[in-house]
N, C-alpha and C positions, 0 to 999 in steps of 0.2 A: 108378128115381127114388127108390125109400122108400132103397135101400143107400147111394146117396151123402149123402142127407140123413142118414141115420145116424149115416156114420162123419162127415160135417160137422159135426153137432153133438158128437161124440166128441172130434174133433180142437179143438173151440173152446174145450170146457169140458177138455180140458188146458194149451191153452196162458193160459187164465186163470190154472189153478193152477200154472204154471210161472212167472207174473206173481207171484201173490200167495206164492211162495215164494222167489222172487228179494226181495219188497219185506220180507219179513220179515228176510230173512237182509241186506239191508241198512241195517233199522230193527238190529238185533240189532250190526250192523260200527262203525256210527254211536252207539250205545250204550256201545258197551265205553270207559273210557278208559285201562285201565291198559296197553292194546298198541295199538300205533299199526300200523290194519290199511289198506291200499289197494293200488290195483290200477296197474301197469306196460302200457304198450302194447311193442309186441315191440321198441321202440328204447328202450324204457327210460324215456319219459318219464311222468309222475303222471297219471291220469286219474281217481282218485277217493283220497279224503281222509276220515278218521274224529276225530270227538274228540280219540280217544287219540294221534291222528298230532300234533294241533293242538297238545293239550296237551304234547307230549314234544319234539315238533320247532320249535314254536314260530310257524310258517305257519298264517294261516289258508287256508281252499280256496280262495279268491278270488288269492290271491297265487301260490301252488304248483303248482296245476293249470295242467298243460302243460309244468312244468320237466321238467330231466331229472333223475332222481335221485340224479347226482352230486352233487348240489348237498349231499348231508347227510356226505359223507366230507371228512378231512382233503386238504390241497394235496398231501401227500406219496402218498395213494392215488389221487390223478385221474393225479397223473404218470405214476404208472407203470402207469394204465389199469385198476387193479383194480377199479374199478362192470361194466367192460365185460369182463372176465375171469368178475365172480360169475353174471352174466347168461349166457355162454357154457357156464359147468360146469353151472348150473341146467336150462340147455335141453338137456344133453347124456346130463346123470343122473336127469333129475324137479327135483330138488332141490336146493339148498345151504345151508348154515347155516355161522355164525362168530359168535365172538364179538369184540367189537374198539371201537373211538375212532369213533364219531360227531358231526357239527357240527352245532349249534342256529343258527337266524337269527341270534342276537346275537353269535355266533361262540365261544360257551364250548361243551366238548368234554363227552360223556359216553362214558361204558361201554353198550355195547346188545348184546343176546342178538336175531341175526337170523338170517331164516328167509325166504329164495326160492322160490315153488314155479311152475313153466311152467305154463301154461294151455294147451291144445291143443286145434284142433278134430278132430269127428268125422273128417275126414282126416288126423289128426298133424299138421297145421302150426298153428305156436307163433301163439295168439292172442294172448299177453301172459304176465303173469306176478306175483303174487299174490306182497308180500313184507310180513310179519309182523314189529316191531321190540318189544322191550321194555328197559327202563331199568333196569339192572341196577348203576347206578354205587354204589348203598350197599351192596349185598353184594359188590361188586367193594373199594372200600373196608375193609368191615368183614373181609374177608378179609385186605386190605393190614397192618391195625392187629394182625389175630392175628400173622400172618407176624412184621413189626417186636419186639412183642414177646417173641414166643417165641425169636427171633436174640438182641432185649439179653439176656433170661436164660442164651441159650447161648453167648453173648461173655461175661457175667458169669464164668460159670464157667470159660472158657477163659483169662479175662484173668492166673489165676494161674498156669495152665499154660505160658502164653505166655511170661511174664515168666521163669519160672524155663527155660524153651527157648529163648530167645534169646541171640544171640552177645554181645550186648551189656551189656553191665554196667546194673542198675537201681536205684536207691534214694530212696525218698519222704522230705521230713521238712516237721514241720508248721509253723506258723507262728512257734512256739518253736524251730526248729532244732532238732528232735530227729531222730534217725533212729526211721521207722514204718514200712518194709518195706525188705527188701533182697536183689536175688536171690542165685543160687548165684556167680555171673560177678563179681556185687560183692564179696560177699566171697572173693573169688578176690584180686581185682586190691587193695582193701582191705590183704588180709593181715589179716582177723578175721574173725570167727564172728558170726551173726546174734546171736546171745544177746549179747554180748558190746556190740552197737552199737544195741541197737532200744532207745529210751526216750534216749540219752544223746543229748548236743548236740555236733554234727559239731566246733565250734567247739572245742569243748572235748576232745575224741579226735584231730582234730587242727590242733593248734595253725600249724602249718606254711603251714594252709591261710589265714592271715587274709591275706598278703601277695602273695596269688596274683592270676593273672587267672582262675580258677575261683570265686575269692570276689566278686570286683567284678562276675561277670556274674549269679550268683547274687542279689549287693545288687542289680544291676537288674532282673531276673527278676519279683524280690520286690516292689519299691518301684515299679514301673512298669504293674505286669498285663500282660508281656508276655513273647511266646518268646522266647529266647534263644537264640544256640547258641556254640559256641566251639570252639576248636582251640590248644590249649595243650602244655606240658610242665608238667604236674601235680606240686608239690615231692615229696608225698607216695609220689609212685605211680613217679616216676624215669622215665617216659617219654611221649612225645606220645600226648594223647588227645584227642579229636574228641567232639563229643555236641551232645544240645537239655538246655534247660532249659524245664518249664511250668508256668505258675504256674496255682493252683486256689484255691479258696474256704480250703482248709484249708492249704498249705502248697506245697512244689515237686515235681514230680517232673524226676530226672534219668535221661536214657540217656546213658551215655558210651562207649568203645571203643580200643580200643588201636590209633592208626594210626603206631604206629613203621615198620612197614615198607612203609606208603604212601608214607611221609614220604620215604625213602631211594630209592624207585623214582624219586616228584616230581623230585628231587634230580640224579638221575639222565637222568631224561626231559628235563629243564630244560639240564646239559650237554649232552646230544644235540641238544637243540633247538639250542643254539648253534652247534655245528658244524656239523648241517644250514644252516643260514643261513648262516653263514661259505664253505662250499660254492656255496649259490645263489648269494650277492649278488656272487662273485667270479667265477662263469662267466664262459665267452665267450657259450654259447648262452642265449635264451633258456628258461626253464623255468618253466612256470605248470599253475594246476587249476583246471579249469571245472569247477563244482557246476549242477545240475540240481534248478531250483523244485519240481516233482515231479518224484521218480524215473520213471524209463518201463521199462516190462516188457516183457524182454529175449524174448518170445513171439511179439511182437506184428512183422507185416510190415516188412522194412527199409524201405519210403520211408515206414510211418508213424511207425516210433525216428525215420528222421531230419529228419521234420513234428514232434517233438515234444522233438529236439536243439535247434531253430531259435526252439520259441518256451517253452522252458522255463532254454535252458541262460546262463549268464551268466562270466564272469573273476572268479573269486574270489582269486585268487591268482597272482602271477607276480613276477620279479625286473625292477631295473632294466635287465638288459639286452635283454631283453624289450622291455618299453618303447620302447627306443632302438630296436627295431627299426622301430614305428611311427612313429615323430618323438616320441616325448615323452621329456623327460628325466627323470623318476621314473615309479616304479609304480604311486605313490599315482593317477596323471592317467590311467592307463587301466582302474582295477579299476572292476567294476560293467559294462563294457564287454559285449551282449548279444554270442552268436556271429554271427548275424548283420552287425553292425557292422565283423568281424574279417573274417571270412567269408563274402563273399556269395555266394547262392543260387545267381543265375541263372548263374556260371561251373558248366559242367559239370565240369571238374575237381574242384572243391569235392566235389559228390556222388558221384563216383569214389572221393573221397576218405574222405569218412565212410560210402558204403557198403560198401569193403574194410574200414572198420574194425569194422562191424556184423557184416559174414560172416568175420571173421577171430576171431572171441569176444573183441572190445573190446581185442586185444592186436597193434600194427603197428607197422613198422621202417621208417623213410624213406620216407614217403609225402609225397607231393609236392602240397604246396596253393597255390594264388593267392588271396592276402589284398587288403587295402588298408591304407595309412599313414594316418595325421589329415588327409594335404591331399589323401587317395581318391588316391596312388597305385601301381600293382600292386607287387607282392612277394610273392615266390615263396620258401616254405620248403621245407625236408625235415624231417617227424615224424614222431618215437618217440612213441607212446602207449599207456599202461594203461587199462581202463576198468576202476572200482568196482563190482560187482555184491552186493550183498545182497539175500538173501532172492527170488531172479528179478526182481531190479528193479538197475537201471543208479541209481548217484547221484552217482555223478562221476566227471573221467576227469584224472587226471594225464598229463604231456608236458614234452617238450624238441623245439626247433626252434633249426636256424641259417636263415641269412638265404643264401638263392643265389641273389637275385635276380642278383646283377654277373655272376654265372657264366650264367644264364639269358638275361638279357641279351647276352652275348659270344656265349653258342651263335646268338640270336635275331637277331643283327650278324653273324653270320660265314653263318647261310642266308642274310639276305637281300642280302649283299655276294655272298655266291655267286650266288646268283639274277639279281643286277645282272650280275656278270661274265658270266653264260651271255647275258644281253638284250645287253651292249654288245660280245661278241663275235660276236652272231648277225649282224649285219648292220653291211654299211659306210654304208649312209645314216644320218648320224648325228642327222638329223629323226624316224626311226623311231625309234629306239634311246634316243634323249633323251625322247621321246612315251614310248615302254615304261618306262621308270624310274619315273617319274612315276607311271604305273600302278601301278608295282611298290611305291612310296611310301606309296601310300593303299589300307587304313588303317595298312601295319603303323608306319608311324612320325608320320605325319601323317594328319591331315582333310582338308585342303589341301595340294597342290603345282603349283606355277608351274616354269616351266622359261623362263629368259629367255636368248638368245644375240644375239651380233652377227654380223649378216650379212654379204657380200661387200662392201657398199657401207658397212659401219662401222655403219648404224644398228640401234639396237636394236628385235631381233623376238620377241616372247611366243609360244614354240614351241607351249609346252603349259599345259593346268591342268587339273589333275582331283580331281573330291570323287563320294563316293558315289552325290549325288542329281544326276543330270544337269542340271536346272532349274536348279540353287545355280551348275554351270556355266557356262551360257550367264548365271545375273546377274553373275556376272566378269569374262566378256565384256563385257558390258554398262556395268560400272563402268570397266572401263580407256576406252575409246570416250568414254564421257561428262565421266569425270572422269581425264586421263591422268597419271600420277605424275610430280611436281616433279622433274626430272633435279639441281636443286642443293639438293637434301631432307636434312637433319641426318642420317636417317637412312634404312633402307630398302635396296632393289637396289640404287639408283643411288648412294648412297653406297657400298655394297660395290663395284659397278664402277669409281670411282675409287678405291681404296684398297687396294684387292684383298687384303683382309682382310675375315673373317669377322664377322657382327651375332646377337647372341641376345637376346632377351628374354625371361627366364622367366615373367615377370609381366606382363601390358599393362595399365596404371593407364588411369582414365576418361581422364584427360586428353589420352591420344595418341590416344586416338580422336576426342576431339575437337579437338586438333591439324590431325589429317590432315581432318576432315572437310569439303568446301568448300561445303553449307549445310545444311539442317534435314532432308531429305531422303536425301542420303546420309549425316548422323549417324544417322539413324533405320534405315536401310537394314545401315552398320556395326554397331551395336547388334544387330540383329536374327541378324544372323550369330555372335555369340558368339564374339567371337577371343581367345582365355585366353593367348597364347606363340607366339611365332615367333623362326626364325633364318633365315639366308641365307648362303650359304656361296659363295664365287667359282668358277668354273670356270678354273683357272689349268694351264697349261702351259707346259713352255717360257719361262717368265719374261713370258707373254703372259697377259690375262686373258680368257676366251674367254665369258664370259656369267657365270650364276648363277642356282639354284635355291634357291627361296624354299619353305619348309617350316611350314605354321603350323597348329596345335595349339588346335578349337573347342570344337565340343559332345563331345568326348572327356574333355576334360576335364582334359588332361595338360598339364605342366609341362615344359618343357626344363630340363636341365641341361649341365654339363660333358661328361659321357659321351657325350649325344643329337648335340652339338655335333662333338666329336670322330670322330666316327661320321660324320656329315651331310658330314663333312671329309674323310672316307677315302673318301665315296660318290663325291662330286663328284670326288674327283683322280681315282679308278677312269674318270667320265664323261669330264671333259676329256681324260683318256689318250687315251680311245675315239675322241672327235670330233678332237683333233689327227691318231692314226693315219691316221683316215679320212681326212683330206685331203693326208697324205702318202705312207703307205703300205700297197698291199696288203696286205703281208706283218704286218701287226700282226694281223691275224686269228688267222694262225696261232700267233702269239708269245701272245696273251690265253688262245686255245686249250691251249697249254703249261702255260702258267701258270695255266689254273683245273684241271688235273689234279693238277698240283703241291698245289693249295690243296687239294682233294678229299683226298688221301694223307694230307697233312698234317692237314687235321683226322677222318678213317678212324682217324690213330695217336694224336690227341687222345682221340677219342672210346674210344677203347679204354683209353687211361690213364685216363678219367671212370670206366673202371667200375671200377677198380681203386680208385682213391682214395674213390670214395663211400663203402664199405665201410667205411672207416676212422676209427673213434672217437677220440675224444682221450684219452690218458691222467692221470689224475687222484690226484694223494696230496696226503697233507697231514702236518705235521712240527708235533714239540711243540718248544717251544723247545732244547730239549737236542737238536733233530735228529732224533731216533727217529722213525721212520714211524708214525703212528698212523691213518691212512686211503688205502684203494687199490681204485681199481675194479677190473676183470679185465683191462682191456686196460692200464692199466700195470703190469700184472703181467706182460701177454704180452709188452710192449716190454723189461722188462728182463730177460725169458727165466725170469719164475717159473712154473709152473704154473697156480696161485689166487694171487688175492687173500691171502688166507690165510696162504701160506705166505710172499707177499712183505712183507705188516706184519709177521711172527714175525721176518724177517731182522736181525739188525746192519746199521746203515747201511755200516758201514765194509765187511763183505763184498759188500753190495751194487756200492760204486764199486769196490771189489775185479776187479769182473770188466771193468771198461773201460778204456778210455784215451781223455781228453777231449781234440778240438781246436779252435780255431775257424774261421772261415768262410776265412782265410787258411791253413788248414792249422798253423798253431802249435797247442804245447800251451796248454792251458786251467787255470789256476788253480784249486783245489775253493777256494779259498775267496772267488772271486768268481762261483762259481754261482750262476743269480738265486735258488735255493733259499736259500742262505746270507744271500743280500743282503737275502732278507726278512725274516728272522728276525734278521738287526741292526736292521730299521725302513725300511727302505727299500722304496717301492711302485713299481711300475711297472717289474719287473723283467724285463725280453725279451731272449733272445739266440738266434741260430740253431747250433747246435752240430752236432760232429759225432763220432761215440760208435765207437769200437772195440772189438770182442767179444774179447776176450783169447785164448778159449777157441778162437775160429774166425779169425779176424783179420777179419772182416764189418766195415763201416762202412756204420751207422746216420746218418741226417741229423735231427736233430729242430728242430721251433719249441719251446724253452721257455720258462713266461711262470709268474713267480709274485709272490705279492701276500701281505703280512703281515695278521693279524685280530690287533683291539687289544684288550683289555679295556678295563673302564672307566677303570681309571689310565692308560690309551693304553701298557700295557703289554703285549710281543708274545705272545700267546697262542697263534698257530699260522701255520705259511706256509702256503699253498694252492698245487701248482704243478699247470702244466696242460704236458702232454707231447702235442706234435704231431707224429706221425711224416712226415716230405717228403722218405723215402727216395727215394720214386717219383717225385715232381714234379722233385727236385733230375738223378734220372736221365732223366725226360723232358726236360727243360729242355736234356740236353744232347743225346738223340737229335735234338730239332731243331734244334739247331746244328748238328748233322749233316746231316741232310735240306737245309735252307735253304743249305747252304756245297755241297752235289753239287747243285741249282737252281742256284744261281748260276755255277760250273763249267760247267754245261748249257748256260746262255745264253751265257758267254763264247765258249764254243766254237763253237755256233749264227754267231753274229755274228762271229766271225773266220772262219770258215772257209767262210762261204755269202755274208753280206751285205759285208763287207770287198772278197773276192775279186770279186763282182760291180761293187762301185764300182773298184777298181783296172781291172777289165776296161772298164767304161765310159770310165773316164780317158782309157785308153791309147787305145780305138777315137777319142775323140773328138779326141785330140792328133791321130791317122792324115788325121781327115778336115780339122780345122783346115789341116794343111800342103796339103791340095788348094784350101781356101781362103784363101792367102794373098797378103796386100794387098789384100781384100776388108772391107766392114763385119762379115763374116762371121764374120772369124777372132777382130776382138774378141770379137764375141757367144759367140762358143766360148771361146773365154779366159774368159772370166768365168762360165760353165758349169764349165769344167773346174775353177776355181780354189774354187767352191761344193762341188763336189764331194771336191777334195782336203780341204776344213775339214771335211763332213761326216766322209770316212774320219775324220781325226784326233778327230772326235769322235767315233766309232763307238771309235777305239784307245783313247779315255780310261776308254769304258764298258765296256770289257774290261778294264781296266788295273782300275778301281775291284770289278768281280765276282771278280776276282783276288787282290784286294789278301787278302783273309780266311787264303789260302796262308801271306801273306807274314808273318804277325803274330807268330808265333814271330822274326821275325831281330831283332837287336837296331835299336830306334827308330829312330836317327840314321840308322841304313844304310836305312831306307824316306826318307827325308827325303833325303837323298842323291838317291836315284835318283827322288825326284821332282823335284828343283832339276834335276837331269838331264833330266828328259824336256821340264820348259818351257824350258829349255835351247833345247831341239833347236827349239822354235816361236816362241821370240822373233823378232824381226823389229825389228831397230833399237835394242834397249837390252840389258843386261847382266845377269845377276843372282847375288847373292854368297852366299852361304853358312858363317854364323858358328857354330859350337859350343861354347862356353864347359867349362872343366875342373868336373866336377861337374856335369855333366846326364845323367843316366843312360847306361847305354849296354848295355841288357838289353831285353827284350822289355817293352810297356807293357801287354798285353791290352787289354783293352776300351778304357781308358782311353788308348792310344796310339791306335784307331784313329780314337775322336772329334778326337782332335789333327791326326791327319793328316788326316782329310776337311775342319777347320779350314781347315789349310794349305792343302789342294787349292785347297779356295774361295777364301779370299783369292788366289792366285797368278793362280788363274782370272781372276777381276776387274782388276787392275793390268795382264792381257795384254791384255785385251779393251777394258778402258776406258778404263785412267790415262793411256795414251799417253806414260806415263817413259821415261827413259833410261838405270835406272837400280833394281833391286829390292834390298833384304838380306831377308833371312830370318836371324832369331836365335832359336838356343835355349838359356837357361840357368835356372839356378837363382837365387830371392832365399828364405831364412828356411827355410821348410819348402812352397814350393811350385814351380811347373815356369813358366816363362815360354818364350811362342813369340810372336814378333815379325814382320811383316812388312809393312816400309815402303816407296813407293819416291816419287819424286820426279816425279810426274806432275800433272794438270791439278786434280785434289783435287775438293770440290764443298762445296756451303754446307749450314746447320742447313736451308733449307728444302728439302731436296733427302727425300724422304719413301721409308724404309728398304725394299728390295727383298726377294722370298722369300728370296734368296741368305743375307743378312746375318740374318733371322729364323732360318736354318735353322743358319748359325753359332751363334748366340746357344742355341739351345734344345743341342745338340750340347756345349758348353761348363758347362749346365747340368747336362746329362745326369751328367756326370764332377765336378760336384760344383765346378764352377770359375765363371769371368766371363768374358765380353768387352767391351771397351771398342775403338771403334772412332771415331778425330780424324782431322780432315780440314777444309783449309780450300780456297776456291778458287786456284790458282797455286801451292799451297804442298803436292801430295801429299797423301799417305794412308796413315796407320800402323794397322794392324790387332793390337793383342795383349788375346793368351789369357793366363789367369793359374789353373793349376790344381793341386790339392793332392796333392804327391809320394806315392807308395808306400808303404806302410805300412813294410814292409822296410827302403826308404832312410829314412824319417823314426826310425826304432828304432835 
């Protein structure tokens, strides 16, 4: 008992004096005021506060206790975490100290000398942490002020060292004009000696200067209190000099310098610059530079260059043609333009796109993007791009881009026409096959498609419709049921069903919607559906119109035009082909089958000729008025067989033509001084010709597009022709391998069809003749009769469509002799009338090409008609000459018909055939009074010479 009371009282009377050495030492903390002493809990926040904190920091205890003690550092050190940084090194080392910017309550900054120390318990974990500040901002200060000083005394002394090292010319004078200092450079460019100028008046040493602009800016300098600067040719001094002028209490000082051969570079740079421009503004391709708000450091991960492509990069620059490619007509309307805007994200393509040019080092050749135009619709380029890298940072990226969407497009029409062909020859129910299309339609061409046909019984049945969201489907269902379409509707199906002609809308205005709508409901209904564009194209066969697929364009967003049309035209004939076969003959199966192998081949040998021409740049010079080559990229250096560039501007022009022999598209020789080269440099824009170029040296013939365009001066005098050289060696030689190709198809089929389907209906004929004579004088043998007689028309029209796959043979014999021997063959099927055959002296009598065989399919067709329908007695067919064009005539004297009689495919298909060749048709007819049919088309170039 006595040991524990012992050490009990031992233990009591220490821990008093550990009391009243704590209270001392915190009477003593609370005393101090020139250090601002308190204590941190281990997160940092205040839990005791001294005088010298109050007085330095500005807090009294009542307000600080419990903050955190970030609360005394600048905004820039909480960001970036350093309170919780000193607190970390503190607890890791004992200790930290720094000296640095501390904040007062009322938010003014001081200089403080501090000092972190951990506090840890008798097991090393961090109790807190004891941090010591003192106000050091007047010897921080008084520091600053020796510093300053001691620098103007050692700029003092420098300032004459300086003056006399400088490139620049210097000379002081005081408010009297006198010259008071002058460096070694002044009197360099001067031409005097300091002795010689210091004390006299500029004015009066030289006189030269009063009438200057060196004087006038001087008198303003002076008389104003302000800097000057100027950029002159000094009388004195004989050449351009650049400098400041500064005016001072006592007089001016000036720096000037000699920029003679800045001036000359300027000069220089300034013609370049014109011909660079004269270059872009005249391109075919677009060519623009996208500048980057901040640079982005070429280090950093590709999808984050191309997260900070997207929201930094902008069109600083590009030409009108450019432009045009978007829909705008200058380039002023699309600069400022974000990449985004040109380029959107979410197409994968795009990021294909600028990630190869990220991992290619900013440097790529025909890379393929899908952009959008002003009204958001796709277009597809090929670009060449540079990227600028300074310093490991990207800051902009120059480029050239053509426009392939039409190209893009035709590939994108030619799969999905293949694609149709494979659905409409997979099967002969032509309810499937019309259903599959449809499918095949959405999305790649529509949001919507309807398929409407006429049934067995004439009425009209809604095969198909289909959109992405099945629901949007059955409400179309739903709307035809409720609300069924007007059969005599301005516009629409059923207008296309009686016309059988095609409907487009590029644009649906409020008002047809509200039109068509029959009350508040289905307005509201229409609306909601977003219909931007529709067309409708007939399903025609046969001179029959067999239904119509309705194609319309919503939440897509796209616009119809010509092309979409045209296309939508080639789909539907491919369907009607489909759905006529079907209900006549098996055998189209295999005829479609044929024929999409044919298509395959043929575009196998397109697509191979893509790769060859993609490669192929344009070539590019440019001519000073005298002719002389003064610009030439490489590849019209390759086309005209120089080595370089280089060596093809050092050429003579005259050696240049030297190695060709020019023709044109007729094979004639070519004038050199109606080259569109020449023709620009008399003033003449818009100069294009397709040429055809002989290598002297090899005898080669070269096919080129030439196109060149004069640059004016300001007098609108020619300053330079731009020509741009498109080589279409290859297209010109493709163009005619499928001539080839498409002439052995059609060869193929004639054969086909004479020699299998022919022979089959001859054999059916004959059996059926065999059995008619078993039943004769029965109702029978009518009925056979009139079978066999169907049957012989078919033959003869199976013989015309061999006679027409043929015809391609025939086109080398001289015109008339094809026209001959087709008055001959309707000859042989007339039945009751006559028909005559006029050839006037002076109507060719040579092969017509192309343009003979639009004539004769003319002629087929009208003969065609006047057999079938006019019910004459009576045809001519003329052909002659009036002025400088070709007339073909055929009239005859049949049942005729009136203006309201509404034009058939037949006579549309003349008319476009007539256009084709550059010519008209004009077709009069009254009722009782026949039917004249004439072509009137523009002679040969050979016979009009």
């Amino acid at each position: 008992m006595s040991v524990r009371s012992e050490n009990g009282e031992a233990s009591g009377r220490s821990g008093e004096l550990l009391r009243e050495s704590e209270e001392r030492f915190r009477l003593l903390v609370e005393g101090v005021k020139d250090y601002a002493i308190f204590m941190l809990d281990p997160e940092g926040r205040i839990v005791t506060w001294n005088r010298g904190a109050e007085r330095i920091k500005g807090y009294k205890s009542g307000e600080i206790l419990g903050r955190h003690f970030s609360v005394f550092y600048t905004e820039e050190d909480v960001e970036r975490g350093h309170p919780a940084w000193e607190l970390r090194l503190a607890a890791a080392e004992g200790s930290y100290e720094e000296t640095g910017l501390r904040v007062r309550k009322d938010g003014s900054r001081f200089w403080a000398s501090v000092v972190i120390t951990a506090l840890r318990s008798e097991e090393g974990d961090i109790r807190g942490f004891a941090k010591v500040t003192r106000d050091i901002t007047e010897r921080v200060e008084a520091e600053e002020r020796e510093r300053l000083l001691l620098r103007e005394q050692v700029a003092r002394e420098q300032f004459s060292r300086i003056l006399e090292s400088i490139t620049d010319a210097f000379f002081a004078v005081d408010d009297g004009w006198r010259f008071t200092y002058l460096n070694h450079r002044a009197e360099e460019l001067w031409g005097r000696s300091r002795e010689e100028l210091l004390g006299s008046t500029i004015w009066e040493e030289f006189p030269r200067l009063a009438d200057s602009e060196l004087y006038r800016r001087m008198m303003l300098a002076a008389e104003r209190r302000v800097t000057t600067e100027f950029e002159t040719v000094v009388p004195v001094l004989g050449f351009w000099a650049a400098g400041q002028i500064y005016p001072s209490e006592d007089g001016l000082s000036v720096y000037f310098r000699d920029v003679t051969g800045r001036k000359r570079t300027e000069e220089e740079l300034r013609r370049s610059t014109e011909r660079y421009r004269g270059f872009v503004e005249h391109s075919t391709e677009g060519i623009w530079r996208f500048e980057l708000e901040e640079p982005v450091p070429t280090d950093l991960p590709v999808e984050e260059q191309i997260e900070r492509f997207y929201s930094h990069g902008y069109l600083a620059e590009c030409n009108d043609a450019m432009a045009a490619m978007y829909g705008f007509s200058r380039a002023e309307e699309i600069l400022g333009a974000r990449l985004g805007d040109l380029l959107p994200r979410p197409v994968p393509e795009n990021l294909q796109y600028l990630e190869a040019f990220v991992r290619s080092g900013y440097r790529i050749a025909d890379a393929e993007s899908v952009e959008v135009d002003r009204d958001g619709r796709p277009k597809h380029f090929l670009n060449n791009l540079a990227g600028i890298v300074e310093e490991g940072r990207l800051v902009r990226a120059w480029g050239t881009q053509r426009d392939v969407t039409e190209r893009h497009l035709a590939e994108e029409a030619q799969r999905l026409l293949a694609e149709a062909s494979d659905v409409l020859a997979s099967s002969l129910d032509y309810r499937a096959t019309l259903s599959n299309v449809a499918r095949l339609a959405v999305p790649a061409l529509a949001d919507w498609c309807a398929v409407d046909v006429f049934g067995e019984d004439g009425a009209l049945e809604r095969l198909a419709v289909e959109h992405p969201d099945p629901e949007k489907v059955a409400l179309a269902y739903e709307l035809q049921e409720r609300y069924p379409p007007d059969p005599d509707a301005p516009r629409g199906v059923h207008r296309v069903l009686r016309t059988g002609e095609p409907e487009m809308m590029p644009e649906i205005p409020p008002e047809v919607i509200e039109g068509v709508a029959r009350d508040e409901e289905h307005r509201e209904i229409l609306r909601k559906l977003g219909l931007r564009s529709y067309m409708v194209v007939p399903l025609l066969a046969r001179g029959r119109t067999l239904g119509a697929i309705s194609l319309v364009a919503a939440e897509s967003g796209r616009r119809y035009g010509e092309p979409d049309l045209e296309f939508a035209r080639e789909l539907a004939r491919r369907a009607a082909l489909a759905v006529d076969n079907a209900k006549l003959f098996e055998e189209a199966r295999r005829e479609l089958s044929e024929r999409r192998r044919a298509q395959e081949e043929l575009r196998a040998s397109r697509d191979q000729l893509e790769v060859v021409l993609r490669g192929v740049a344009d070539g590019i010079t440019a001519q000073d008025p005298t002719g002389r080559i003064i610009y030439a990229n490489e590849t019209a250096a390759r086309l005209v067989g120089y080595p370089s560039a280089r060596e093809f501007i050092g050429a003579p022009v005259r050696e240049v033509m030297a190695r060709f022999e020019v023709f044109d598209e007729e094979g004639l020789p070519f004038p050199v001084e109606e080259l569109p080269g020449r023709r620009a440099l008399a003033g003449e824009e818009g100069g294009e010709k397709v040429l055809r170029f002989r290598v002297r040296a090899t005898d080669e013939d070269r096919w080129a597009l030439v196109r060149s365009e004069p640059v004016f001066d300001e007098q609108h005098g020619v300053r330079m022709a731009v020509n741009i050289f498109r080589d279409i060696t290859e297209r010109r030689r493709a163009g005619e391998a499928l001539r080839k190709v498409r002439e052995a198809e059609r060869n193929r089929m004639a054969r086909d069809l004479h020699d299998s389907v022919l022979q089959d209906l001859s054999y059916t004929a004959a059996a059926m003749g065999v059995v008619m004579l078993q039943a004769e004088g029965t109702e029978l043998e009518k009925q056979l009769q009139g079978a066999i007689d169907a049957i012989r028309r078919a033959a003869q029209g199976l013989r015309d469509a061999v006679h027409d796959l043929r015809i391609e043979d025939e086109l080398n014999r001289p015109f008339p002799d094809l026209v001959n021997d087709l008055v001959d063959r309707n000859r042989s099927m007339a039945a009751g009338y006559e028909i005559d055959l006029e050839i006037e002296d002076g109507f060719p009598s040579y092969p017509l090409g192309e343009t003979g065989t639009q004539l004769w399919r003319v002629l087929q067709e009208a003969l065609t008609n006047a057999r079938r329908h006019s019910q004459a007695s009576k045809v001519t067919v003329v052909l002659k000459t009036e002025g400088e064009d070709m007339i073909a005539e055929v009239s005859d004297d049949g049942r005729g018909f009136g203006p309201e009689t509404v034009p058939g495919v037949g006579q549309n298909s003349m008319r476009e055939r007539a256009a084709a060749v550059g010519g008209s048709l004009q077709v009069e007819s009254e009722p009782g009074r026949g039917t004249r049919v004439l072509l009137r088309a523009p002679l040969p170039k050979e016979v009009r010479n």
